[in-house]
PAZA-969502 format. One line per field, with one value per residue: residue in three letters; residue number from 1; x, y, z of N, C-alpha, C, CB in turn. Coordinates in steps of 0.05 Angstrom, whole numbers. Glycine has a CB too. Layout:
N
res	(ALA ...)
n	(NUM ...)
n.u	(X ...)
n.v	(Y ...)
n.w	(Z ...)
ca.u	(X ...)
ca.v	(Y ...)
ca.w	(Z ...)
c.u	(X ...)
c.v	(Y ...)
c.w	(Z ...)
cb.u	(X ...)
cb.v	(Y ...)
cb.w	(Z ...)
END
This chain:
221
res	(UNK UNK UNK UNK UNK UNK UNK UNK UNK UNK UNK UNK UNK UNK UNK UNK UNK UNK UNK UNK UNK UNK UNK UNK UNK UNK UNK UNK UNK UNK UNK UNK UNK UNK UNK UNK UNK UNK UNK UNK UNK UNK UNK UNK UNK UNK UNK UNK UNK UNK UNK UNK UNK UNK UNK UNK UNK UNK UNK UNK UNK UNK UNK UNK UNK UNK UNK UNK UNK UNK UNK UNK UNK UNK UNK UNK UNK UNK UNK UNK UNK UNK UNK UNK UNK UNK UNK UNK UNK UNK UNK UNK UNK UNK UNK UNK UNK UNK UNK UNK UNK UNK UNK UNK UNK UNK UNK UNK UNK UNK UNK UNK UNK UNK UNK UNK UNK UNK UNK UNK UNK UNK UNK UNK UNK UNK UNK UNK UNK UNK UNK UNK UNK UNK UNK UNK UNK UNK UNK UNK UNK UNK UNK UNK UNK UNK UNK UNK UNK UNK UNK UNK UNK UNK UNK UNK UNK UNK UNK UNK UNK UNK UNK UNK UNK UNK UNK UNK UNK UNK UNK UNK UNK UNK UNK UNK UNK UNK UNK UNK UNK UNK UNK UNK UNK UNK UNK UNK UNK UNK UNK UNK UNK UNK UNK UNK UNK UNK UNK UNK UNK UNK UNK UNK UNK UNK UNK UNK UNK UNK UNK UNK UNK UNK UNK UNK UNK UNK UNK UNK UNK)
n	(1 2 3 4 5 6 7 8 9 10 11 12 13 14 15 16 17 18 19 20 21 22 23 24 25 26 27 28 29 30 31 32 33 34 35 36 37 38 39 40 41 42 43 44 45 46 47 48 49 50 51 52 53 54 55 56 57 58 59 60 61 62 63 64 65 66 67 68 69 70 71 72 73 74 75 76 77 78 79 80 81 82 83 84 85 86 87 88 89 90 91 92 93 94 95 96 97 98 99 100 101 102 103 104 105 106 107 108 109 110 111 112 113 114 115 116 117 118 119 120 121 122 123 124 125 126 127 128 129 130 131 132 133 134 135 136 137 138 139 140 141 142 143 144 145 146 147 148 149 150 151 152 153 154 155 156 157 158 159 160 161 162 163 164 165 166 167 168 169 170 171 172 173 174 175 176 177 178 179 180 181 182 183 184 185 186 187 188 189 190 191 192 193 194 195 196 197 198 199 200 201 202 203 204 205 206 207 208 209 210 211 212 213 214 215 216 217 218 219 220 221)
n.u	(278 285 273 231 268 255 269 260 262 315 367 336 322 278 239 256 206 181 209 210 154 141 173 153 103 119 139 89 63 96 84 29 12 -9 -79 -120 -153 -217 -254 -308 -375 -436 -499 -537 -516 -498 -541 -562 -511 -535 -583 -576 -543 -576 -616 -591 -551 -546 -565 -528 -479 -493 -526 -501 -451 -425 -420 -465 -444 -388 -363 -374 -349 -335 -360 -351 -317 -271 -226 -250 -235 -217 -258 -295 -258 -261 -327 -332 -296 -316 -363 -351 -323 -274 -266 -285 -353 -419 -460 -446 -437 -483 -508 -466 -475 -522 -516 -507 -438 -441 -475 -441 -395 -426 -441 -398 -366 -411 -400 -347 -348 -372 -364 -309 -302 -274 -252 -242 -198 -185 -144 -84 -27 -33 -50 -1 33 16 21 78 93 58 87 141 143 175 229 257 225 212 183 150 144 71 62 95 57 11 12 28 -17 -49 -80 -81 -79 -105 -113 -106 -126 -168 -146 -148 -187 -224 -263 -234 -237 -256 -220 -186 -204 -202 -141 -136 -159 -129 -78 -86 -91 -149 -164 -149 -150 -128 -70 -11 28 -5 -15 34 57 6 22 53 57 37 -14 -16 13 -24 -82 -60 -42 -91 -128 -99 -103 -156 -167 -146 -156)
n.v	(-735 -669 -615 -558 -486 -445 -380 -356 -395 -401 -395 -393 -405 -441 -484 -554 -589 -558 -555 -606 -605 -569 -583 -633 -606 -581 -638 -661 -621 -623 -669 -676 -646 -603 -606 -647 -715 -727 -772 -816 -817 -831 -815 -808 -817 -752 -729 -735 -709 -657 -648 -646 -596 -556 -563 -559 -528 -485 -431 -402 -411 -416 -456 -472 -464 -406 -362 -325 -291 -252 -268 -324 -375 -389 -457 -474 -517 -525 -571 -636 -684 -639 -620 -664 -677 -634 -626 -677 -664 -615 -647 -674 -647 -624 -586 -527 -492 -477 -473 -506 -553 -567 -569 -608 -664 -676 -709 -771 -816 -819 -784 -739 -742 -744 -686 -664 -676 -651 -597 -593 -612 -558 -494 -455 -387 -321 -256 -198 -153 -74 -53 -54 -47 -74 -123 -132 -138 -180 -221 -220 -241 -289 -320 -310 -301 -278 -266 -246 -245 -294 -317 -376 -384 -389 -416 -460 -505 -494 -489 -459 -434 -430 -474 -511 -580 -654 -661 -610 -545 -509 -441 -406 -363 -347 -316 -257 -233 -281 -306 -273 -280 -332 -342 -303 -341 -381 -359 -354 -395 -413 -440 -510 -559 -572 -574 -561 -526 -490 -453 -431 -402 -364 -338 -307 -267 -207 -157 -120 -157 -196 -185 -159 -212 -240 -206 -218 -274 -278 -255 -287 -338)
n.w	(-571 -574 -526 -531 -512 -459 -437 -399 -355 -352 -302 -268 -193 -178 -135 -126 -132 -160 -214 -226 -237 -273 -317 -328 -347 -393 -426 -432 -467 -508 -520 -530 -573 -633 -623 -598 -608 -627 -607 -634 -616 -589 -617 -584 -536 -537 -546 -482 -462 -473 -467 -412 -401 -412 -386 -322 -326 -368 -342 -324 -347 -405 -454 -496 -471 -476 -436 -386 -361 -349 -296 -288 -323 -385 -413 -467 -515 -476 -439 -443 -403 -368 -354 -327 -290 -257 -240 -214 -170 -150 -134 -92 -64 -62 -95 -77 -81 -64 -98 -144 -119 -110 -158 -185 -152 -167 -208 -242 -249 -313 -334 -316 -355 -402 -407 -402 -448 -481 -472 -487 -545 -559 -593 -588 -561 -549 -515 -543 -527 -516 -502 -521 -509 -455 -465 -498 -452 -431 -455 -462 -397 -400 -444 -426 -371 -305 -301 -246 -207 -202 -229 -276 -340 -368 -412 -409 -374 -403 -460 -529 -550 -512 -507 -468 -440 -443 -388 -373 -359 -420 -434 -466 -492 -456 -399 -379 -326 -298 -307 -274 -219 -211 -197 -166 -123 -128 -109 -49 -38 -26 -67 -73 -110 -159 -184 -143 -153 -185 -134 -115 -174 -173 -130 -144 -178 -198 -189 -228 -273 -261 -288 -330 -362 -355 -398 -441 -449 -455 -499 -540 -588)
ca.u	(262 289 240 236 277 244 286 250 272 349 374 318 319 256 241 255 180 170 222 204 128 142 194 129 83 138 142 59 50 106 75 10 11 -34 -97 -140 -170 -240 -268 -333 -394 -461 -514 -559 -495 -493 -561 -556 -506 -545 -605 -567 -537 -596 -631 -572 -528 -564 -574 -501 -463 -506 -539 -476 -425 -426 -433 -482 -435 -359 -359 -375 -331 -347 -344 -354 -294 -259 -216 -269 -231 -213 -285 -308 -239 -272 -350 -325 -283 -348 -395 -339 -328 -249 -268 -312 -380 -437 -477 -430 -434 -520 -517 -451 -484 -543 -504 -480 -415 -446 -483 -418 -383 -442 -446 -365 -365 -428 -391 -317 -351 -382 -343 -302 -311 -263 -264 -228 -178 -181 -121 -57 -7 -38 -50 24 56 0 37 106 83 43 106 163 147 188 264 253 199 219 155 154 128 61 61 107 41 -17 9 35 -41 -65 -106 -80 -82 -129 -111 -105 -147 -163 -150 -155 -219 -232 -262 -215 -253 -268 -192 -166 -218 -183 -116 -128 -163 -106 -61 -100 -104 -181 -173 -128 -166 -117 -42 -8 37 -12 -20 59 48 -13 26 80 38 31 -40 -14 21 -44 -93 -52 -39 -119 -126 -83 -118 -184 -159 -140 -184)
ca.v	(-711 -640 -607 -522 -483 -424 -367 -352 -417 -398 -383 -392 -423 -463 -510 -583 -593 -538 -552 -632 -601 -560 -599 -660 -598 -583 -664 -662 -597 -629 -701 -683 -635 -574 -617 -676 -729 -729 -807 -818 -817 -834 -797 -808 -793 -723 -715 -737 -688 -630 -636 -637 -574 -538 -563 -552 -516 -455 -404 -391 -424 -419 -481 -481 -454 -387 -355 -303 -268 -253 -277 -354 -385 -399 -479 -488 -518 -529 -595 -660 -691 -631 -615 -687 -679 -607 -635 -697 -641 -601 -663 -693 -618 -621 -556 -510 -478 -489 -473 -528 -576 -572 -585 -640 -685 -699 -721 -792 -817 -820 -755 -722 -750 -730 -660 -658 -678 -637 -572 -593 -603 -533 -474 -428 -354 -294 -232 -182 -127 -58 -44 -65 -49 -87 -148 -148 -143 -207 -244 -223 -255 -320 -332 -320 -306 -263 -276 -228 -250 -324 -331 -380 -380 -407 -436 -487 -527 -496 -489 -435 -426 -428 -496 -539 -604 -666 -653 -579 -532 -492 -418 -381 -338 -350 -285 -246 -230 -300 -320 -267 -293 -359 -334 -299 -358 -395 -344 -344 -422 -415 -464 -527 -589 -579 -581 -540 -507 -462 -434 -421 -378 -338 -315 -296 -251 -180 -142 -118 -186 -216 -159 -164 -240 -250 -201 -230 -293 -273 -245 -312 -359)
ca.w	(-576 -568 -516 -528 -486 -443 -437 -365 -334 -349 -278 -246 -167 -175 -118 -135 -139 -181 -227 -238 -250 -299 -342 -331 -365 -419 -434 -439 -489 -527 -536 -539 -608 -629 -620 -579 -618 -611 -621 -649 -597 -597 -613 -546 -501 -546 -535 -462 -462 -488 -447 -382 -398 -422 -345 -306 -329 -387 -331 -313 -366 -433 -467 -513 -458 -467 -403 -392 -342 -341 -271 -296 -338 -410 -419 -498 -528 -461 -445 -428 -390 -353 -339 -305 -262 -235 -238 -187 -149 -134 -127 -66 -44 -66 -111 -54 -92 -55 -118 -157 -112 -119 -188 -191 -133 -180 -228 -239 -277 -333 -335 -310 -376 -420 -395 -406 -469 -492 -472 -507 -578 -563 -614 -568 -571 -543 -509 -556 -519 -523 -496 -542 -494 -434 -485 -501 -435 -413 -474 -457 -384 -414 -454 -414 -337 -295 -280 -226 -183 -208 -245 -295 -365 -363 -435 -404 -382 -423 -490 -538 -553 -491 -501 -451 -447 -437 -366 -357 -374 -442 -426 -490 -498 -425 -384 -364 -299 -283 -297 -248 -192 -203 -198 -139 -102 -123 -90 -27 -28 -26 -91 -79 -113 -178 -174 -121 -174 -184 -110 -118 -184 -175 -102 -141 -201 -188 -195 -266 -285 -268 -316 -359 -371 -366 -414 -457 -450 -463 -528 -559 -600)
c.u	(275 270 250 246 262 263 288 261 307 355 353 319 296 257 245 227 170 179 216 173 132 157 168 106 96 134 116 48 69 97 48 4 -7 -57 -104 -151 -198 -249 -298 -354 -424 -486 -539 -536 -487 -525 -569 -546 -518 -566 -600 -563 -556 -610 -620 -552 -527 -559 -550 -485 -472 -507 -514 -452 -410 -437 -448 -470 -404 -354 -365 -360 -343 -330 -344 -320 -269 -250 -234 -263 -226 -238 -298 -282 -261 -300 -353 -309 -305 -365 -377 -328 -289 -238 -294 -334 -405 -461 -469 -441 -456 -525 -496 -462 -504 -539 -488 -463 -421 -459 -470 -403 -401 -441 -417 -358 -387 -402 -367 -328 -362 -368 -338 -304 -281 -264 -237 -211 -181 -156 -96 -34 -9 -41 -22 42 42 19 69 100 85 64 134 164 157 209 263 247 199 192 164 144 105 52 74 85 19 -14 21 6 -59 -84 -102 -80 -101 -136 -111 -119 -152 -164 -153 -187 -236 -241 -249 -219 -249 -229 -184 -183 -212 -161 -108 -141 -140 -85 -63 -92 -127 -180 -147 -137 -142 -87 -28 19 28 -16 6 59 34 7 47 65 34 7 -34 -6 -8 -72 -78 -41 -61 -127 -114 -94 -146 -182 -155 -171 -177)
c.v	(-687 -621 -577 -512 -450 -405 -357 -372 -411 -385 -378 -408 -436 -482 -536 -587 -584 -546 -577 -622 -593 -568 -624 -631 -598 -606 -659 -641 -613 -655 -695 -669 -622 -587 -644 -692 -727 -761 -810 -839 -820 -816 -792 -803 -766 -714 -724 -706 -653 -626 -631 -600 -550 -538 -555 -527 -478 -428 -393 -389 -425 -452 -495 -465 -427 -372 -339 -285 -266 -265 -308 -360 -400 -435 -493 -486 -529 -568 -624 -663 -671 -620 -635 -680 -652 -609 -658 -679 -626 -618 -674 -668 -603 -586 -547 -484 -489 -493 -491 -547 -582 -578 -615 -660 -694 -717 -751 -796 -816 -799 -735 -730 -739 -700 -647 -653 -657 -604 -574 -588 -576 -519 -448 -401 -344 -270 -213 -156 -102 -36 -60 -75 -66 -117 -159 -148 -171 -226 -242 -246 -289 -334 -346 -315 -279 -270 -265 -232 -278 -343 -347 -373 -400 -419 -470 -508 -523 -485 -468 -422 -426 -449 -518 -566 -620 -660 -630 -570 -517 -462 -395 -383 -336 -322 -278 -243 -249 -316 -307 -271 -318 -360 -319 -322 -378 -382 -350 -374 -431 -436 -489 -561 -588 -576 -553 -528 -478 -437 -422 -400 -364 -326 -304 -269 -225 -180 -142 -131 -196 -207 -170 -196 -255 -240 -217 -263 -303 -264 -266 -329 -385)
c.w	(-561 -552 -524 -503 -482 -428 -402 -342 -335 -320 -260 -225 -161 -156 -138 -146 -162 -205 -244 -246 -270 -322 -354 -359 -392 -436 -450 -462 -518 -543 -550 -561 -606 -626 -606 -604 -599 -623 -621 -616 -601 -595 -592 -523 -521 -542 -502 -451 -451 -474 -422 -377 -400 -387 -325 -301 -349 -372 -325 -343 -395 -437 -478 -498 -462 -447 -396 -376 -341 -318 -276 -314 -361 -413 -444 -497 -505 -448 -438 -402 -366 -334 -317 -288 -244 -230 -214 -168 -139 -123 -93 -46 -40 -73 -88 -77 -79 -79 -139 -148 -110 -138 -197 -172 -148 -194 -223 -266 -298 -348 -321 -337 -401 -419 -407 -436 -495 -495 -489 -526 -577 -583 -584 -579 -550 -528 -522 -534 -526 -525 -497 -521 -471 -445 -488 -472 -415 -436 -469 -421 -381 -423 -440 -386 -337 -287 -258 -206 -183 -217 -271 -314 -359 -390 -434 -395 -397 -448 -501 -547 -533 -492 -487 -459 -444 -411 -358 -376 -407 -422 -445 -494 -469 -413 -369 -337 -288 -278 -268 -216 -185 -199 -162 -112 -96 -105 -60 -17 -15 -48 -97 -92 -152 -163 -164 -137 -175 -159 -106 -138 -182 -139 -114 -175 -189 -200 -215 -277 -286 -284 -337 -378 -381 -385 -438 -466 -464 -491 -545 -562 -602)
cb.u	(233 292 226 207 316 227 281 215 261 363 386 295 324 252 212 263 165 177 244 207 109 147 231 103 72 167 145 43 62 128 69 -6 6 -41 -101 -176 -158 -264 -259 -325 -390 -465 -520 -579 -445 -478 -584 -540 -504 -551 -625 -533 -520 -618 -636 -560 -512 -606 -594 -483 -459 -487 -563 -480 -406 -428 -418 -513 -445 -348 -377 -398 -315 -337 -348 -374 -289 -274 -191 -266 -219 -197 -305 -313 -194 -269 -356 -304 -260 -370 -410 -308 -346 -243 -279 -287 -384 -445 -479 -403 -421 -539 -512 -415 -492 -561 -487 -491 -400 -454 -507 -401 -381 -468 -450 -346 -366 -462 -388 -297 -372 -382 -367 -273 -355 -263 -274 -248 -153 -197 -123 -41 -1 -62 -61 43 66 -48 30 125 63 22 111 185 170 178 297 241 166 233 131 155 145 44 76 130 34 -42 -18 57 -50 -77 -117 -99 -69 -127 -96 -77 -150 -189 -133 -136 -249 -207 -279 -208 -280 -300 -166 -154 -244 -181 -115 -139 -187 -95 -67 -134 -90 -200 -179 -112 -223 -127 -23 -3 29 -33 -31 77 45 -64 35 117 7 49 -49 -2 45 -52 -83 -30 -30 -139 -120 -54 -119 -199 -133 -114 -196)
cb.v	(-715 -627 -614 -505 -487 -436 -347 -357 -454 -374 -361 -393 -411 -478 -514 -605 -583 -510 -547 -663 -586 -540 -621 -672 -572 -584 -689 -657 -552 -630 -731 -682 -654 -550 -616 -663 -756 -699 -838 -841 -797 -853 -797 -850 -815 -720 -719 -760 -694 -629 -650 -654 -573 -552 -591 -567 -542 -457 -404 -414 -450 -402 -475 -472 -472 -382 -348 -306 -272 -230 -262 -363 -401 -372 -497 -467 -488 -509 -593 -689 -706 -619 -612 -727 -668 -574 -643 -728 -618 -586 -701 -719 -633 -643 -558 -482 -481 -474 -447 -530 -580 -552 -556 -639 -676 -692 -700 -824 -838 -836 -753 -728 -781 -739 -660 -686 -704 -638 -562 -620 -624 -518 -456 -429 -338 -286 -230 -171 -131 -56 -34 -36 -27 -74 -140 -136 -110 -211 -239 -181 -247 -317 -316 -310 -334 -254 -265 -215 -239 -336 -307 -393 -385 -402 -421 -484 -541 -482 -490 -438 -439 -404 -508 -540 -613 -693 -660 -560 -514 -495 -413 -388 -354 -362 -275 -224 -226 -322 -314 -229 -295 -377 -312 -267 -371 -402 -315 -332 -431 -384 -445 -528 -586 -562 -596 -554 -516 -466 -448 -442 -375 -348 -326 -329 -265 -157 -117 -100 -207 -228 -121 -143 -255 -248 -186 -227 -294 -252 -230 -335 -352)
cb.w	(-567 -592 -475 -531 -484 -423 -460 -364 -344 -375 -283 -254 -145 -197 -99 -112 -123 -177 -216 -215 -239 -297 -323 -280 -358 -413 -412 -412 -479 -519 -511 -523 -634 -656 -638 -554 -622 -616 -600 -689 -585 -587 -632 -533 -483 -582 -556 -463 -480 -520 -443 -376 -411 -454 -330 -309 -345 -386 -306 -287 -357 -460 -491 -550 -465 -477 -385 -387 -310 -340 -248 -305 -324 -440 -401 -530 -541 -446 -431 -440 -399 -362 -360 -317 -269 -249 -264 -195 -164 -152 -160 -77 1 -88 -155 -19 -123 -30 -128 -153 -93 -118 -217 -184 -104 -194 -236 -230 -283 -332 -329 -279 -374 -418 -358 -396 -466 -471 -446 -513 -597 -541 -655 -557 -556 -555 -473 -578 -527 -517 -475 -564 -489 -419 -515 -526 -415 -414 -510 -455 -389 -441 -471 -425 -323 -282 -292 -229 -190 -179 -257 -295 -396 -345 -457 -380 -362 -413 -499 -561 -570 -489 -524 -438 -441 -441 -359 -350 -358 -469 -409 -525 -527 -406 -372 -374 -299 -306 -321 -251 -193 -217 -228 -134 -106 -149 -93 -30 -14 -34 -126 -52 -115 -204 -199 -84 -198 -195 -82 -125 -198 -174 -67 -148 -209 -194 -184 -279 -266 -242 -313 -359 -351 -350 -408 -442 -431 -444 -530 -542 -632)
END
């Protein structure tokens, strides 16, 4: 198999680390194909599901994972599996929310899996752009990085659509807001419970790389 080549990684001094991560994301967008199978579930763990979220979860996050605030993160449509990894990350205190970690501690495996799965089959939504030019210099970005600043492209692990994988996150239609509050905790290394990749790119993102990338994000469906 021929993997795609990324015009951004040409001459780039990537740590060793960096370099075997991101070739591992490359491998993973390439195997896994524009879509997840979803396998046929029962209808008491979908309504399991569905009532958790409505008790738990409604007031931040919507019933069906629209969020009622840019500052929360919309989770319709978003990866399962990637949701129980960040639901056991809050309940063991890996991911820090004190308001997280009050609603994942009630939860057991099994109503962390229902909850996961309720929100994936959700229908994702968007937040449309008003501004063109700030849209395309988040997709020049998204696509190919910065030779400069030795940013990579970050399609290399979440996709040319921005939907990630089983393992990483979806980020298309995501709030822009809520992305660049994760971008800069990652910076900060206020948020290390996913792979330490990311605390390397968001320190290397400028203010208007990182606008304009979330933008750009939030724009996709």
């Amino acid at each position: 198999m021929r993997l795609p080549q990324f015009p951004v990684l040409r001459g780039l001094a990537a740590p060793p680390f960096l370099q075997g991560a991101l070739f591992a994301g490359v491998l993973v967008v390439a195997l896994a194909g524009p879509a997840f199978a979803q396998p046929a579930v029962s209808a008491e763990v979908m309504a399991q599901g569905a009532a958790l979220a409505q008790t738990h979860c409604a007031t931040c996050h919507g019933a069906e994972g629209q969020s009622a605030s840019p500052g929360f993160p919309r989770l319709a449509g978003q990866n399962e599996r990637y949701l129980i990894k960040q639901l056991r990350d809050f309940a063991t205190g890996a991911r820090t929310s004190l308001v997280m970690k009050d609603k994942a501690t009630v939860l057991n495996e099994a109503g962390i899996r229902a909850l996961a799965l309720h929100y994936s089959r959700q229908s994702a939504a968007s937040t449309p752009s008003d501004d063109a030019q700030l849209v395309a210099v988040g997709q020049f970005i998204y696509e190919r990085g910065n030779v400069y600043s030795g940013l990579p492209a970050c399609l290399a692990c979440h996709g040319t659509q921005a939907r990630g994988t089983a393992e990483l996150p979806r980020l298309a239609g995501q709030h822009p807001r809520y992305l660049e509050q994760q971008l800069h905790q990652f910076s900060q290394r206020q948020r290390r419970n996913d792979n330490a990749i990311m605390n390397v790119i968001a320190s290397r993102l400028s203010e208007l790389e990182s606008r304009a990338v979330t933008e750009y994000l939030g724009s996709l469906k």
